[in-house]
Steps between C-alpha positions, in 0.01 A plus 500: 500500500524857461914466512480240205308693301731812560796242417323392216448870343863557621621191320297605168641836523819403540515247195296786324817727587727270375385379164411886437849572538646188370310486184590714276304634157680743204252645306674485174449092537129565529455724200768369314383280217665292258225491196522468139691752266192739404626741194281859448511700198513893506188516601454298761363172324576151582639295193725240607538248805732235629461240746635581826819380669234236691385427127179685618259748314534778724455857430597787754253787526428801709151472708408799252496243206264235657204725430231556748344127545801279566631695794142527603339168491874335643451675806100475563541118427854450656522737795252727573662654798832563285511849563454496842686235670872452609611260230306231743112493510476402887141440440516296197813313729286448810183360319745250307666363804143419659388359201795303464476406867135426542463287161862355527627569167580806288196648412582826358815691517615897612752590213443847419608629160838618710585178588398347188790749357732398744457119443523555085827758523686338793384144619449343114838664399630369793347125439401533902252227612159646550515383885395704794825648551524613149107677532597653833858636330224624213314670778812694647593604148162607413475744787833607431461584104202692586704754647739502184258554225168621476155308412517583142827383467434159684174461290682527185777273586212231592360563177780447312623204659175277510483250286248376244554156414805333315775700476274824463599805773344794595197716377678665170576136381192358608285752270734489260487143471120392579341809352732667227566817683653673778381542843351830494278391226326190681098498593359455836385134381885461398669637791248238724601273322902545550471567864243194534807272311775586853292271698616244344694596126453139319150429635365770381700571196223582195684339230554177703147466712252804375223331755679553791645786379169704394335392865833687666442799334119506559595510893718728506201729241305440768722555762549832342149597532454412818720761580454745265779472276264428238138643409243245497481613076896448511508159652216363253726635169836392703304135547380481109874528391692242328751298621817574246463165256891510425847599618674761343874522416689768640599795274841423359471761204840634320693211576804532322466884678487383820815210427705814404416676822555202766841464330586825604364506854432250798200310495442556894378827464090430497386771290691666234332845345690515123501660253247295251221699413265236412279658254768573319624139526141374336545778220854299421391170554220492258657732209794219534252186480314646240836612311585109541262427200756630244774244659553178434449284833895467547533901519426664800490933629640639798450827568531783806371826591688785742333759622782785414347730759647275773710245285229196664433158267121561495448194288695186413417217269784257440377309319155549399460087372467471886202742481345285217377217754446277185888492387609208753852471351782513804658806314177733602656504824857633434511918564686567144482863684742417759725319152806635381435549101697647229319856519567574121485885372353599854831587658561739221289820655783490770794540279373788294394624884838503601600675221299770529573542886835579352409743226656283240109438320195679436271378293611639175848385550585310182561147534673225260247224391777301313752233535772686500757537775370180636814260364262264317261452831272754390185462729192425245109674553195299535439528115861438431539846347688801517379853478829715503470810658231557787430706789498375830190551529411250236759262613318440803131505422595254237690304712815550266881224615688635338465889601439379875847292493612850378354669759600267784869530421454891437370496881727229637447125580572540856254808510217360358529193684564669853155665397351159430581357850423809698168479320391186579665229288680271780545211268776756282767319723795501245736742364404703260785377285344112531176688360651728231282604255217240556422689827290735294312229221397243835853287570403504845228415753250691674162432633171616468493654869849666439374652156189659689708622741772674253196623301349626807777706524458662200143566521594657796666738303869378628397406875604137598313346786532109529079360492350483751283235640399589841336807585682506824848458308723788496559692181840534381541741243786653294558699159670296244428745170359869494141545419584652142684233407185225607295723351699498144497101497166500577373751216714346267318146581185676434578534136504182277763640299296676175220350584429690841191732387343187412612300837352739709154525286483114609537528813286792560556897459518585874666212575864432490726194604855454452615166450803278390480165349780222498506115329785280606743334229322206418170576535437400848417784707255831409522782688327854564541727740246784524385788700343798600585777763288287765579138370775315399420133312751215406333225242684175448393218334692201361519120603622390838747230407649775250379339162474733192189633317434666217266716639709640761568812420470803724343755287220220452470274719577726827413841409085482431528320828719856701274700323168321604612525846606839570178602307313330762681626803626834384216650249516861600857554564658810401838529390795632652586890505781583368811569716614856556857419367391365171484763189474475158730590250632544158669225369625410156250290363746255353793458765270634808770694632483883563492637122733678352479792173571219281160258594242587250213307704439533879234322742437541886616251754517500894786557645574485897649810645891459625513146398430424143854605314498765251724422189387670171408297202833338335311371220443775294877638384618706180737314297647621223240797544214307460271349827502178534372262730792285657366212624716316813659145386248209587181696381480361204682195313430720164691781675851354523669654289629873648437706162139391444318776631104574471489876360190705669551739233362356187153637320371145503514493893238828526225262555617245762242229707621534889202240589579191440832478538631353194571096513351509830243204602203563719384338776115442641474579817262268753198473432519740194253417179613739304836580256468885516858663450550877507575656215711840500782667230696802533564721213178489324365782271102540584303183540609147567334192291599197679499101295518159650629314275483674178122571631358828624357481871492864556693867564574728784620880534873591517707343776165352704501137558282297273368122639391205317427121512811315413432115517802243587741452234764709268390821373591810287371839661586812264369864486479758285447862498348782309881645323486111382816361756422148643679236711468176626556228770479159574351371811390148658218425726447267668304345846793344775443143611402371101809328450547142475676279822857467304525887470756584775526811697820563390 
């Protein structure tokens, strides 16, 4: 007897030998898990899910973020001598088989919460059988993974692979799902009452059977007391807790956000930290639904924010329609972000850029608002007008074609285009010679995400990173323009041409924001592109299927909207200092070129050191012994003929208005209520009495600027002094966007 039994323990060591050996366990199979797509904003908050591979509701989390009860009660009601045993509780296995054996029939069972994780992460994956082979092959492997990974680590795999009922997984979607929140935030009552459903997930599922489901939970309360999990005061509260009366949908939040990011990375990877900042994203989404108001139910926004800091999309709206859950028409869905679109005037900030990056412009460089030189194609403004001569700087903050088609061939197609692309615009595809001159007045396409991302660079006074949407994701980073030159475009886009005083008033003293507006040919897209040293903003709206509006105008419809939004996100940002290399000089205050003897007015303008070229004023020149201002051919159609000259000489040109500049027109900028225009003459003997219209509205001293209400329209401004010398100009004012749906762009 005694040589069987030694046979017998031989024999069961032997087959123990073998399947120990034989069966083999990789930890990464244990703790590798294939849940749903969980996406984090930069903070750590949980915004948007997918169903899993399985088509499951599963959420991977560290132990750390179950919170205190779930890991707790699991083990207390599932295996109280977890921490202590093998991976096999002998005595839990021993009282089973005599159970089993004395009542003939399974009466209870000896899975700890080991085995348990081997049967969910190997065996079900596996499809195995549940047969006494496959429990004993669970066994092996449970007493093998126990030497591979630590308690904690086995706990929180067997948390987040139990199951809940239907296709819910683990403890993050459980909470999520039954409660509204995340595991960490859960109640004792709550976390009894998750633990209570792995006994059996559908019978005691609360939505489906709350009878069965609230006597589970009481057990395991009182389970809890019995050994002191609970206080006797804790188990009453934990036992007067309701049972949750609904399910709750998983966060999906920034969807169109989250589209944009899974198209740029695998959707395997379970947890994805980006770069949404998520109270940002609720700033966005609500100024854009409530900006929806002013629309008509076929126009939609899109807009995004980068964080210039670290060139990161911190918000995203594609199209905020989606956001409005009561719009239900298909088009809400379409990301017009992610569209290409005619960009309008937007792309002009990039030509005038490259310009000055070759010291060919400053900002008091005279430009050529006419259509001459242009062989009868002569690019036409918004207000189909022409203001003759104009500085750069005025060119651009009022959005000028015909000096930016100037400018683009003074800097080269190629150039500016080469910038383009190596900003950001992939869809520029084409020569620049199948673009020509529309390159500059929106011939093209661009999108939303690739205008952020050019802008960006910009803001980031001439830095070009591509956006980021990871946190993880490497940043790539490169100069494209020197800081000066970013920082010229972006002062000039501060100023609303003559109206700048009164721009920044609006938008607050302390605050500035540079911005640049654009409106497709057509009337079917409005653009703005704003920011700040911190953000950078891009504002479309339009329709989806590309239909026209009247409305659609950039300055109207899209700016309010840029504005609204880096007001909200960026409210105490400074702006930029000025780079070392930038000074500011005397220039001529007609030609802004270096001045000569011969100027007889001069004004200051920056300059950038060893790049901005130095060529002296060739406007003023003696002929015939007299100055004379020589204007270059395509100026002015008036100036054509060689031997008219303008004589700077004459008594009645003592008193002479500088501000406004004769036949100019004015434009509002965003959000502006007010006309005011300043006033300022050269020449003047004593005091200045300035007239609207034939009608006094006030004076000022000497050569100081005087400003003053001038609503929208035509208008006569004159002066006078005290020796009796007067002059006059006329001006037009008038608010962009107020124009009627046949009124092209050029």
């Amino acid at each position: 007897m005694k040589k069987i039994l030694i046979s017998i323990v031989i024999l069961i060591a032997g087959v123990f030998a073998f399947l120990w050996f034989s069966i083999d366990v990789n930890p990464d199979r244990v703790t590798t898990i294939y849940g749903s797509p969980a996406l984090y904003d930069i903070n750590g908050k949980l915004f948007h899910v997918r169903l899993s591979p399985d088509s499951e509701w599963q959420i991977q989390i560290p132990l750390n973020e179950m919170g205190k009860w779930l890991p707790l009660v699991a083990v207390n009601a599932e295996d109280g001598r977890f921490f202590s045993h093998p991976g096999i509780d002998l005595i839990a296995l021993m009282r089973a088989i005599f159970q089993d054996l004395t009542r003939g029939r399974v009466v209870s069972g000896a899975s700890t919460i080991t085995t348990q994780v081997i049967r969910m992460a190997v065996s079900e994956r596996e499809r195995r059988k549940r047969t006494l082979p496959t429990k004993i092959r669970e066994f092996i492997m449970a007493l093998k993974i126990e030497r591979e990974l630590t308690k904690e680590q086995i706990l929180e795999c067997y948390l987040n692979l139990a199951p809940f009922g239907g296709n819910i997984r683990g403890v993050q979607a459980a909470s999520l799902i039954y409660f509204g929140k995340t595991a960490s935030q859960i109640s004792r009552g709550e976390a009894c009452l998750l633990i209570g459903m792995l006994k059996g997930p559908t019978l005691y599922r609360p939505d489906l059977r709350p009878s069965a489901a609230r006597r589970r939970r009481n057990d395991i309360i009182a389970l809890m007391e019995r050994k002191n999990v609970f206080t006797y005061e804790e188990a009453r509260r934990a036992y007067r807790e309701e049972l949750p009366g609904r399910k709750f949908e998983m966060p999906s939040r920034a969807w169109h956000y989250s589209e944009l990011m899974f198209s740029q990375n695998p959707q395997h990877v379970q947890r994805y930290d980006t770069t949404l900042n998520l109270e940002i994203q609720v700033k966005l989404e609500a100024i854009l639904k409530q900006s929806l108001n002013e629309f008509p139910r076929s126009i939609t926004l899109s807009a995004g924010i980068v964080d210039n800091k670290v060139a990161e999309l911190v918000g995203w709206v594609g199209n905020a329609r989606f956001v409005y859950k009561s719009d239900s028409s298909s088009s809400s869905w379409v990301d017009c972000g992610r569209a290409p679109r005619s960009p309008g005037s937007t792309l002009k900030p990039l030509a005038y850029l490259s310009a000055i990056e070759q010291g060919i412009l400053t900002p008091s460089t005279l430009l050529a608002d006419t259509s001459a030189a242009f062989s009868g194609r002569a690019p036409r403004n918004f207000d189909l007008q022409y203001r003759g001569a104009v500085t750069a700087r005025s060119a651009l903050s009022e959005s000028l074609n015909a000096p930016a088609v100037r400018v683009l061939r003074f800097a080269g197609n190629d150039n500016v285009l080469n910038l383009m692309r190596e900003a950001g615009l992939r869809h520029l595809n084409q020569s620049s010679k199948y673009y020509g001159d529309s390159l500059i007045l929106g011939g093209c396409d661009v999108t939303l995400l690739e205008e952020l991302e050019a802008y960006t660079m910009i803001a980031s006074l001439g830095i070009h990173r591509p956006l980021r949407l990871l946190q993880e994701a490497p940043e790539i980073s490169g100069r494209l323009a020197s800081s000066a030159g970013c920082w010229l475009i972006s002062d000039i886009l501060i100023h609303r041409g003559e109206l700048s005083m009164l721009a920044r008033n609006t938008l607050g003293a302390k605050w500035r924001v540079a911005l640049k507006t654009g409106t497709s040919y057509g009337l079917r897209d409005a653009w703005c592109a704003a920011w700040t040293p911190d953000y950078t903003v891009v504002v479309w709206a339009g329709n989806p299927e590309g239909d026209s509006w009247p409305g659609l105008v950039g300055a109207r419809a899209a700016a309010p909207v840029a504005v609204k939004i880096l007001r909200s996100v960026s409210p105490k940002s400074e702006w930029y200092d000025k780079p070392s290399n930038l000074t500011m000089q005397k220039v001529c205050a007609l030609s802004g070129k270096p001045p000569t003897a011969l100027c007889p007015s001069l004004k200051y303008e920056w300059a950038i050191d060893g790049v901005t070229k130095t060529f002296p004023c060739n406007m003023h020149v003696i002929k015939e012994g007299q100055s004379v201002v020589n204007m270059p051919a395509g100026f002015s159609e008036s100036l054509k003929n060689n031997n008219e000259r303008i004589d700077i000489n004459k008594k009645s040109s003592t008193l002479s208005i500088i501000s406004p500049i004769p036949g100019a027109s004015y434009f509002a900028a965003p959000l502006d209520y007010e006309r005011k225009i300043p006033m300022k003459a050269e020449g003047s003997k004593g005091r200045l009495w300035w007239y609207l219209d034939g009608v006094y509205i006030g004076s000022s001293e000497g050569k100081s600027t005087f400003f003053h209400d001038v609503p929208d329209g035509e208008h006569v401004i004159s002066a006078a002094d005290e020796a009796g010398h007067s002059a006059k100009v006329n001006v037009k004012v008038f608010t962009p966007g107020r124009r009627t749906q046949s009124e092209l762009l050029f």
